[in-house]
OpenMM code with the backbone's topology and positions (N, CA, C; nanometers):
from openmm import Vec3, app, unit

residues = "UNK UNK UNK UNK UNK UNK UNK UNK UNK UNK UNK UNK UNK UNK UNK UNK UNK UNK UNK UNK UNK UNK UNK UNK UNK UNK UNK UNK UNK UNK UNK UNK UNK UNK UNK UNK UNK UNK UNK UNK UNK UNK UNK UNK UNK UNK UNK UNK UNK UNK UNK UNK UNK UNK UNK UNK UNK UNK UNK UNK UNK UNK UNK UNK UNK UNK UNK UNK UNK UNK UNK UNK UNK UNK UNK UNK UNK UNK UNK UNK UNK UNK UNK UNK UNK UNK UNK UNK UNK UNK UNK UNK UNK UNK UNK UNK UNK UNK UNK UNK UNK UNK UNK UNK UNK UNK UNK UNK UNK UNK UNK UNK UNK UNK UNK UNK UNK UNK UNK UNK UNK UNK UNK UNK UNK UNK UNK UNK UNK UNK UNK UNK UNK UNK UNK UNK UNK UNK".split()
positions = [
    Vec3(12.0394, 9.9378, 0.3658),
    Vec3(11.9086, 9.8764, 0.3758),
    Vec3(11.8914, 9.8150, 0.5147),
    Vec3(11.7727, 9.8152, 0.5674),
    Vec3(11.7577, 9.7971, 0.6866),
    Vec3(11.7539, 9.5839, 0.6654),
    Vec3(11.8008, 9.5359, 0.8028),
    Vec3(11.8062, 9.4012, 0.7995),
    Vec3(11.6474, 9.3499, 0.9108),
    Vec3(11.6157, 9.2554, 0.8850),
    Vec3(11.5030, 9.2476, 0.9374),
    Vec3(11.4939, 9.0982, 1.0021),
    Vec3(11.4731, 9.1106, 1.1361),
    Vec3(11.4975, 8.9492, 1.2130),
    Vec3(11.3309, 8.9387, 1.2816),
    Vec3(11.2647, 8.7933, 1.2189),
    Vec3(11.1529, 8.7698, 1.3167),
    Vec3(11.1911, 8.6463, 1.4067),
    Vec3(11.1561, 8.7039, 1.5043),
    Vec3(11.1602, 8.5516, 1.6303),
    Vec3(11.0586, 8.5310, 1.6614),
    Vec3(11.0259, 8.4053, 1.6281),
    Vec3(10.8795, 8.3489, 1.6674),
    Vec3(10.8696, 8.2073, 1.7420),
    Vec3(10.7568, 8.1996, 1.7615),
    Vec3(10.7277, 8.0699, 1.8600),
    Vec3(10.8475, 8.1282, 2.0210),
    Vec3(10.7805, 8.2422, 2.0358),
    Vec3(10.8423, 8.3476, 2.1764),
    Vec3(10.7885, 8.3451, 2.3137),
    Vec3(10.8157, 8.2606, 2.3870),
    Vec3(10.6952, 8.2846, 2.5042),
    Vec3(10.6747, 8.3800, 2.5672),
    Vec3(10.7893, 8.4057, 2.5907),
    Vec3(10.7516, 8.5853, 2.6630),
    Vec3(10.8614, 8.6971, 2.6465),
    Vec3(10.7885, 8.7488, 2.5714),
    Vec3(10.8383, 8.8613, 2.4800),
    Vec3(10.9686, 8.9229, 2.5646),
    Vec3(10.9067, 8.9820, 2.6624),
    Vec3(10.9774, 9.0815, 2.7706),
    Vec3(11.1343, 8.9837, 2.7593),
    Vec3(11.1206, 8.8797, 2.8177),
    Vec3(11.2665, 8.7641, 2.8692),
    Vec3(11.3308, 8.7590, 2.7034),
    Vec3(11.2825, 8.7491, 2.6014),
    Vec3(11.3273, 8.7505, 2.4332),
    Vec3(11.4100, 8.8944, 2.4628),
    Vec3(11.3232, 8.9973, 2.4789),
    Vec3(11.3887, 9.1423, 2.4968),
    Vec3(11.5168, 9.1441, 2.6028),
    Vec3(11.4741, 9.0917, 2.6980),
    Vec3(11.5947, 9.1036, 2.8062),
    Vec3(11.7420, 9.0183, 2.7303),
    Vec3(11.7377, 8.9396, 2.6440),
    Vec3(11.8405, 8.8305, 2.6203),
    Vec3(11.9004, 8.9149, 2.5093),
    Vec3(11.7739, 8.9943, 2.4032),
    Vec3(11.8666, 9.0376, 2.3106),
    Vec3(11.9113, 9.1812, 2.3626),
    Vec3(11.9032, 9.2603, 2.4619),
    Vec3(11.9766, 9.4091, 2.5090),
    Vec3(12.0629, 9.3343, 2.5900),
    Vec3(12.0816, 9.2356, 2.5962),
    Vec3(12.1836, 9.2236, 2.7088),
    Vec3(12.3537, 9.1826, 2.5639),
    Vec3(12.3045, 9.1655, 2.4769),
    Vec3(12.4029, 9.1252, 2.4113),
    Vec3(12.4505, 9.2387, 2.2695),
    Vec3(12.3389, 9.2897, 2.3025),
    Vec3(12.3393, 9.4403, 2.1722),
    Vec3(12.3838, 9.5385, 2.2702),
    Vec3(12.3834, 9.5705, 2.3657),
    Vec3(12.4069, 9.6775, 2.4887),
    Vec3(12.5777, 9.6163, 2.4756),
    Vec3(12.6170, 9.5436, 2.5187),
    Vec3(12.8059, 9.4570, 2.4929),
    Vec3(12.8365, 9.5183, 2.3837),
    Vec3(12.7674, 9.4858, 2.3081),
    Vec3(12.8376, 9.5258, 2.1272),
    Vec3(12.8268, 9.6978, 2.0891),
    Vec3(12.7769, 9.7653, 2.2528),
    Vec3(12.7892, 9.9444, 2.2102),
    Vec3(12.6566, 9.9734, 2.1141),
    Vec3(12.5396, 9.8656, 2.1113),
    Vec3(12.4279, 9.8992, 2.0390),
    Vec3(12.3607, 10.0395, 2.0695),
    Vec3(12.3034, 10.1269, 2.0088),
    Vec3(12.2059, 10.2087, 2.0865),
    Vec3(12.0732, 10.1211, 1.9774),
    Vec3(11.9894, 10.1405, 2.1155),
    Vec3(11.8415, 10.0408, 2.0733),
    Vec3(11.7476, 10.1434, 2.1405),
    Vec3(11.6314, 10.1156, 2.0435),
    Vec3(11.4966, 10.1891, 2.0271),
    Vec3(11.4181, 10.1043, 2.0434),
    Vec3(11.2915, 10.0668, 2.1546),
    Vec3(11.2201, 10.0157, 2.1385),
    Vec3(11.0976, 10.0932, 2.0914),
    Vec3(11.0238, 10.0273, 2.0506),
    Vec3(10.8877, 10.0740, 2.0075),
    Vec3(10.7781, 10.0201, 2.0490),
    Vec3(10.6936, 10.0917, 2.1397),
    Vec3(10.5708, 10.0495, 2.2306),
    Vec3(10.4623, 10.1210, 2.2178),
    Vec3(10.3602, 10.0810, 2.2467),
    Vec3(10.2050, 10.1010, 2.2155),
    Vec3(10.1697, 10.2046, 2.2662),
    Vec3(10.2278, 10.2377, 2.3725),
    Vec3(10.1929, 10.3496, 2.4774),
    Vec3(10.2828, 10.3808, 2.6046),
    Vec3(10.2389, 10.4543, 2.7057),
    Vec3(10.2934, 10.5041, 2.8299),
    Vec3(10.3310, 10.3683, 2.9104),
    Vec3(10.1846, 10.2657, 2.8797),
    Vec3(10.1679, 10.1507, 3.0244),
    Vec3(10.2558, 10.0691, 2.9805),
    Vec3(10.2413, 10.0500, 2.8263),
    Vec3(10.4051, 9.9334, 2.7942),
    Vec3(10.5014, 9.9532, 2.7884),
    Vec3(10.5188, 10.0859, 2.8013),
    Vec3(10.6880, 10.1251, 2.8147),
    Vec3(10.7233, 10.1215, 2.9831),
    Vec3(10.6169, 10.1293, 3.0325),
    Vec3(10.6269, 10.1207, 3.2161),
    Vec3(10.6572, 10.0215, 3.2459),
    Vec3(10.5977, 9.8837, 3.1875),
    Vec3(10.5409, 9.7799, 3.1918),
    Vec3(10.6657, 9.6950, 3.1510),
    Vec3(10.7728, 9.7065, 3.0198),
    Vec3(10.8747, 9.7005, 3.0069),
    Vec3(11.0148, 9.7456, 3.0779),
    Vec3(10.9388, 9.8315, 3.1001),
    Vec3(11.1028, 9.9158, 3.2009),
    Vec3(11.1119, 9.9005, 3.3639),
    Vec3(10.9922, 9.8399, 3.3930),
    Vec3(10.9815, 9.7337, 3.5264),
    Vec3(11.0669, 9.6217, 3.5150),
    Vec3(10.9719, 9.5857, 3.4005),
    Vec3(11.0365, 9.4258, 3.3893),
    Vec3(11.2238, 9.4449, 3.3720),
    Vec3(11.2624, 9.5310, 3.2941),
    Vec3(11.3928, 9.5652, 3.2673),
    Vec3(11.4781, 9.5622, 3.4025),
    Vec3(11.4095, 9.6049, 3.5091),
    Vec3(11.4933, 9.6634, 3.6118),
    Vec3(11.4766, 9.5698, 3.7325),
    Vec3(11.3867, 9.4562, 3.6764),
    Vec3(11.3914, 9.3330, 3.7878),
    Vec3(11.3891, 9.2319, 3.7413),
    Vec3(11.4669, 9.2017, 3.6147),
    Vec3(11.4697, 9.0702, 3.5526),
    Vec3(11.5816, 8.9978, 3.6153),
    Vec3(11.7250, 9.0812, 3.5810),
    Vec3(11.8269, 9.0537, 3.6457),
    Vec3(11.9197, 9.0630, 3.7771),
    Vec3(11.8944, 9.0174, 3.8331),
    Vec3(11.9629, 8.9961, 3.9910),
    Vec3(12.1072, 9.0792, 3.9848),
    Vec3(12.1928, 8.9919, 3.9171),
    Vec3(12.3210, 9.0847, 3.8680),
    Vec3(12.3692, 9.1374, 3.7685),
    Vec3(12.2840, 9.1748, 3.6952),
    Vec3(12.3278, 9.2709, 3.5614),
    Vec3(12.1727, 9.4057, 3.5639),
    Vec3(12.2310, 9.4950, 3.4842),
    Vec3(12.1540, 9.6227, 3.5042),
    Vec3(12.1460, 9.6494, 3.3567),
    Vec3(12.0612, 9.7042, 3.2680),
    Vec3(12.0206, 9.6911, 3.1268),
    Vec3(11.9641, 9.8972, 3.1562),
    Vec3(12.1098, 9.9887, 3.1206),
    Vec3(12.0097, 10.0982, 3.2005),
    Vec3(11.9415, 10.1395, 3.0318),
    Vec3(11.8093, 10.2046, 3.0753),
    Vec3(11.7123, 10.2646, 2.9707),
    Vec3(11.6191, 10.3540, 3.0104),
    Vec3(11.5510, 10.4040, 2.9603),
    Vec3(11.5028, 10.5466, 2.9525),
    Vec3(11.3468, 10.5338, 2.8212),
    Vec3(11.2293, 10.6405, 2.9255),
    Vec3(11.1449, 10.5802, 2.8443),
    Vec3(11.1117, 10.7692, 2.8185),
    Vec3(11.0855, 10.7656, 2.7098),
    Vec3(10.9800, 10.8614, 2.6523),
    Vec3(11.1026, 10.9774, 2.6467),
    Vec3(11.2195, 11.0230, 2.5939),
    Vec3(11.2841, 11.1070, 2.5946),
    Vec3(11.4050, 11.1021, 2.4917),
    Vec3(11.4079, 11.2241, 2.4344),
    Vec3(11.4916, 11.2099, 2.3063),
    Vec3(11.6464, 11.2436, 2.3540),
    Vec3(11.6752, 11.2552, 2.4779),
    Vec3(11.8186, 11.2187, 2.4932),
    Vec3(11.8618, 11.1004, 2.4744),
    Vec3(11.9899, 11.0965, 2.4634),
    Vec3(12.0609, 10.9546, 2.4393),
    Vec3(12.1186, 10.9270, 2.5251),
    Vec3(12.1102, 10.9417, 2.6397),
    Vec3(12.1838, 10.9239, 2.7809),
    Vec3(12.2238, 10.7738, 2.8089),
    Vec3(12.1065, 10.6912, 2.7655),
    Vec3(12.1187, 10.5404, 2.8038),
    Vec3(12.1155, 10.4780, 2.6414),
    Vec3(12.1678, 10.3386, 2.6526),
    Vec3(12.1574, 10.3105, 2.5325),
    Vec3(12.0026, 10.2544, 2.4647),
    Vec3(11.9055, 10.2218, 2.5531),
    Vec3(11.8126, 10.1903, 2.4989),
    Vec3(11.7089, 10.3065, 2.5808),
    Vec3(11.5969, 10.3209, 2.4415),
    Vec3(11.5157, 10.4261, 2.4837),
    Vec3(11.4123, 10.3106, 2.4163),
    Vec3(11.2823, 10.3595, 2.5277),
    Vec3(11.1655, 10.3127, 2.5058),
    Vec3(11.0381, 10.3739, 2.4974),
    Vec3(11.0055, 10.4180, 2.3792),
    Vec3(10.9010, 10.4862, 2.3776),
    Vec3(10.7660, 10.4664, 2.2701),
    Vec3(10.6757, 10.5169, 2.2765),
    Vec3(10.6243, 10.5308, 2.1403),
    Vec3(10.5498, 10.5445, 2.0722),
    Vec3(10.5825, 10.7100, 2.0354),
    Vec3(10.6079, 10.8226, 1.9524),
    Vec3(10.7228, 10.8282, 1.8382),
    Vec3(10.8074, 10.7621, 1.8436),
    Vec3(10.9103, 10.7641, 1.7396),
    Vec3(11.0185, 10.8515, 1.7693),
    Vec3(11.0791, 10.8820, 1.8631),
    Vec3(11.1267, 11.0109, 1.8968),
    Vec3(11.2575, 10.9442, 1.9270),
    Vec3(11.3076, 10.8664, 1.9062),
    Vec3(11.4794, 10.8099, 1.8820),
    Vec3(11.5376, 10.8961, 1.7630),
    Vec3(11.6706, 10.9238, 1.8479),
    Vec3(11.7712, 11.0229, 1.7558),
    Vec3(11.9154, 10.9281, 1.6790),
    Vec3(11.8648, 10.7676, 1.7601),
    Vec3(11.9609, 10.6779, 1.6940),
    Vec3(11.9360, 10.6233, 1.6071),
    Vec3(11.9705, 10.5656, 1.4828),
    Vec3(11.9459, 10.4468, 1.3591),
    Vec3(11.9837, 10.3296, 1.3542),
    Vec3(12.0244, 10.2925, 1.4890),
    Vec3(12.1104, 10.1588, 1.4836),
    Vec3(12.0176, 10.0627, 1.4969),
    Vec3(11.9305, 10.0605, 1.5724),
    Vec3(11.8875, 9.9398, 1.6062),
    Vec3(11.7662, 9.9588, 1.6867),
    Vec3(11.6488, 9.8626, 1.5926),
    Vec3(11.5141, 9.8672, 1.6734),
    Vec3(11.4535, 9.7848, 1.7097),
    Vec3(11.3550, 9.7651, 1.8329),
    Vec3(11.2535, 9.6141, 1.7901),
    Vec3(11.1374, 9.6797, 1.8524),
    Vec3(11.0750, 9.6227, 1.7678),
    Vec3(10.8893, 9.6523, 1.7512),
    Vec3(10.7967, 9.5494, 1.8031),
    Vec3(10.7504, 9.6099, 1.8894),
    Vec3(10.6251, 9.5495, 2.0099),
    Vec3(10.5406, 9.6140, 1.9767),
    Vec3(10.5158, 9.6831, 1.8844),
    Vec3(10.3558, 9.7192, 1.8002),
    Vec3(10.3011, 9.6125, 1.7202),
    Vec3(10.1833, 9.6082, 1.7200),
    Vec3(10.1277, 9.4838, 1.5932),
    Vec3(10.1019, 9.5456, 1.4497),
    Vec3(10.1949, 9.6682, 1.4540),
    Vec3(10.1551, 9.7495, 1.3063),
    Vec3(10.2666, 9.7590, 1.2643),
    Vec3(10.2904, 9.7854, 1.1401),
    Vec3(10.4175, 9.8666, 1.0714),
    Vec3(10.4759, 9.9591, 1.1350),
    Vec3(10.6606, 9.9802, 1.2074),
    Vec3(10.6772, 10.0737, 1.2422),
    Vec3(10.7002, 10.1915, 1.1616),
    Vec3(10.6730, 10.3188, 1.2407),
    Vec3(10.6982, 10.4716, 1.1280),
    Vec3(10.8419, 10.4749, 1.1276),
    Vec3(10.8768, 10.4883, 0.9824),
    Vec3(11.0498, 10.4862, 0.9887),
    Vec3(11.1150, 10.3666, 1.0198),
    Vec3(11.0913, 10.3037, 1.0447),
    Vec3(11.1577, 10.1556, 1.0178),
    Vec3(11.2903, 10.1518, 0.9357),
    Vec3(11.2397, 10.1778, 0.8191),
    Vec3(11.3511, 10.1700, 0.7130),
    Vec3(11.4681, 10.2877, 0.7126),
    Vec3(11.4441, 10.3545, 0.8682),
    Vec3(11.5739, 10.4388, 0.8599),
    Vec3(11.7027, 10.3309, 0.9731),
    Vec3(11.6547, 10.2143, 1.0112),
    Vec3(11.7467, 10.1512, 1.1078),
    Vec3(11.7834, 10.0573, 1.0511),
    Vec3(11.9404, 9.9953, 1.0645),
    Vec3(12.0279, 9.9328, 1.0456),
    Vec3(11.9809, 9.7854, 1.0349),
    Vec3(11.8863, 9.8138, 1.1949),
    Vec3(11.8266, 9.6730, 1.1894),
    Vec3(11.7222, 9.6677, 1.2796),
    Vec3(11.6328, 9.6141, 1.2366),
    Vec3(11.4830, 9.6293, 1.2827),
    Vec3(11.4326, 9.4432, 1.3369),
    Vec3(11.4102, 9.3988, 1.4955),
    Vec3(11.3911, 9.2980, 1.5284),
    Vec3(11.2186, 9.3051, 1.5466),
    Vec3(11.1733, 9.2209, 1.4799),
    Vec3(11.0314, 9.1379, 1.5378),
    Vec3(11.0027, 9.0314, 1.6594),
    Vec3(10.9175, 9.0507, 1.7317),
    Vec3(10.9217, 8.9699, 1.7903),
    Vec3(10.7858, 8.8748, 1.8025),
    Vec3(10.7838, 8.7602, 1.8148),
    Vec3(10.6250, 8.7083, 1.8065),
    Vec3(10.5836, 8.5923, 1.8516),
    Vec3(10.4928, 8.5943, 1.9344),
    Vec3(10.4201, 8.5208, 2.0390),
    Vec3(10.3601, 8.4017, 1.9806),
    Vec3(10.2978, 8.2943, 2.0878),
    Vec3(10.2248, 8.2461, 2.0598),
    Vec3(10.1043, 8.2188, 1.9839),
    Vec3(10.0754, 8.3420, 1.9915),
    Vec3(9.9419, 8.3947, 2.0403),
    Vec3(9.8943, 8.3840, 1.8738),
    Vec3(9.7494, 8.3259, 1.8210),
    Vec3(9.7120, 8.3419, 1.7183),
    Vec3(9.6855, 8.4731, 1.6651),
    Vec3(9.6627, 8.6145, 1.7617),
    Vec3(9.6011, 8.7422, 1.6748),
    Vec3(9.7799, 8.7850, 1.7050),
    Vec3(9.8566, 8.7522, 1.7502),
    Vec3(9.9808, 8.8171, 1.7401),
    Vec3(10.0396, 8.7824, 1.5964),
    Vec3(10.0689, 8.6395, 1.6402),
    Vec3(10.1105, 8.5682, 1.4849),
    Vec3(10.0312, 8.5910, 1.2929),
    Vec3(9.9007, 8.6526, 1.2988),
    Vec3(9.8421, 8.6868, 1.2011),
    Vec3(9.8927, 8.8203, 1.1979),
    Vec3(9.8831, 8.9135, 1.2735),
    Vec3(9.9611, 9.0473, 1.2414),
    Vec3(10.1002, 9.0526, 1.2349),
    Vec3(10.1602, 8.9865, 1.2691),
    Vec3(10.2813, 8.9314, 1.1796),
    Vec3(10.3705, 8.9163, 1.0600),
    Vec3(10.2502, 8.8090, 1.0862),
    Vec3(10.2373, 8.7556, 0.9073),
    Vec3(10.2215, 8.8486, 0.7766),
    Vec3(10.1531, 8.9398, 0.8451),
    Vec3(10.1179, 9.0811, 0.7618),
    Vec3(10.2421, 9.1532, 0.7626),
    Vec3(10.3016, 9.2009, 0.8764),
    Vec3(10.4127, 9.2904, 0.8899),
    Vec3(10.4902, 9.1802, 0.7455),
    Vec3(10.5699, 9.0906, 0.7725),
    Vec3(10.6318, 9.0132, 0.7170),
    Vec3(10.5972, 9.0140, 0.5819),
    Vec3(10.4860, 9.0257, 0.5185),
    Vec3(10.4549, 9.0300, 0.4100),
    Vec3(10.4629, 9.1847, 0.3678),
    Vec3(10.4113, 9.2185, 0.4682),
    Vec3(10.5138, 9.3804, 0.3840),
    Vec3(10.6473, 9.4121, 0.3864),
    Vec3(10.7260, 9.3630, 0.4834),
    Vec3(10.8714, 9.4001, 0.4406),
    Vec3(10.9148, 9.2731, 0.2924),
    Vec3(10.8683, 9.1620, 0.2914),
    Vec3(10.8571, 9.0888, 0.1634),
    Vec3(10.8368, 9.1675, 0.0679),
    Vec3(10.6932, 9.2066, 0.0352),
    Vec3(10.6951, 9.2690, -0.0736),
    Vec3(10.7419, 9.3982, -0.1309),
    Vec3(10.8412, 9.4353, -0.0523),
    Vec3(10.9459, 9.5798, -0.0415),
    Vec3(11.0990, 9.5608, -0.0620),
    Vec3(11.1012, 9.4232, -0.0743),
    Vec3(11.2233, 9.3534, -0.0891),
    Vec3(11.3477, 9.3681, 0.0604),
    Vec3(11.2942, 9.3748, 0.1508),
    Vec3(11.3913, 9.3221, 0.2835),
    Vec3(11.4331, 9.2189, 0.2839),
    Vec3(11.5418, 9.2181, 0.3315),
    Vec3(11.6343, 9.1348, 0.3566),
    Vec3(11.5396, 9.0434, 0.5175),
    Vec3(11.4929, 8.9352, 0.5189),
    Vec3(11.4380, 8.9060, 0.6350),
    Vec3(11.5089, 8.7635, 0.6877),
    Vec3(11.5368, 8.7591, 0.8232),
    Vec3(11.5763, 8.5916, 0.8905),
    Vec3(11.4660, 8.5761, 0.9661),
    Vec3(11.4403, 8.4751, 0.9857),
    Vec3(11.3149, 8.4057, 1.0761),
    Vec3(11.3872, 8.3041, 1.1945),
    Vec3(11.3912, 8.3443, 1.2727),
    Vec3(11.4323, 8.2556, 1.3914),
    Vec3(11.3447, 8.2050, 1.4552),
    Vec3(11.3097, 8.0708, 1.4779),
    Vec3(11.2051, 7.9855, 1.5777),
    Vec3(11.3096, 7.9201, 1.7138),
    Vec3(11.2792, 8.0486, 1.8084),
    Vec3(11.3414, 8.0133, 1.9077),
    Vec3(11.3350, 7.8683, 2.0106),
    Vec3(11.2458, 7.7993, 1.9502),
    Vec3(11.2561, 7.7058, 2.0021),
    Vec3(11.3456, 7.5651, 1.9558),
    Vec3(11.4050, 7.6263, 1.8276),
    Vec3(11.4785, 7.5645, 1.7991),
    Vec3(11.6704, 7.6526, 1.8071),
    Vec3(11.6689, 7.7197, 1.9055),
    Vec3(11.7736, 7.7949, 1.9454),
    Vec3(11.8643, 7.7092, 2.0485),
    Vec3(11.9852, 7.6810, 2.0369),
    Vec3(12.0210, 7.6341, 2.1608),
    Vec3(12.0231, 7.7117, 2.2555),
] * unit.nanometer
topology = app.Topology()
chain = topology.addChain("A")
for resn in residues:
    res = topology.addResidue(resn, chain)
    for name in ("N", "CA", "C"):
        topology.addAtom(name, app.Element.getBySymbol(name[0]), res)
């Protein structure tokens, strides 16, 4: 059964993303992100490649090789099951084929209401869900 983590009260998504591939990438993760389109997977894989001064997070957008451990695309076209996180405000397709599926969620009132929804559907499907309020993270 897939495990299901929301992090909320997130200020910026991208730096949430950078903290958790930097520690799932160590542990031999292969990770799937899931994005809206071409410009957020660009838009992400910028940010990826100039967040860190001395560490390198390598990834790959829009391609069903597994060359790097994180692929960013989205179309759904990951050939791994390990591990996903969803930057769509919808239900991901196939979801329930990964190990473990991360939420992530903003400030933002129309972020946090579509959310709430996602959340209520893996609820009423019986997932296993943790809720992390990163602001109470050390």
């Amino acid at each position: 059964m897939t495990y299901i983590d929301f992090y909320f009260n997130v200020e910026n998504k991208f730096n949430k993303i950078h903290e958790i591939l930097e520690k799932e990438i160590f542990r031999k993760r292969k990770i799937y992100i899931s994005v809206s389109d071409l410009k957020g997977a660009e838009l992400l894989s910028d940010f990826l490649y100039s967040a860190a001064v001395t560490s390198f997070l390598p990834h790959m957008i829009g391609s069903n090789e597994e060359s790097a451990p994180v692929h960013i695309d989205w179309e759904h076209k990951s050939l791994s099951d390990d591990f996903m996180v969803n930057l769509k405000s919808d239900i991901p397709h196939s979801f329930s084929r990964y190990l473990r599926l991360i939420e992530i969620v903003s400030n933002d009132d129309e972020d946090k209401k579509k959310a709430r929804d996602r959340l209520k559907f893996y609820r009423d499907r019986g997932y296993e869900i943790k809720l992390i309020d990163v602001t109470k993270e050390i």
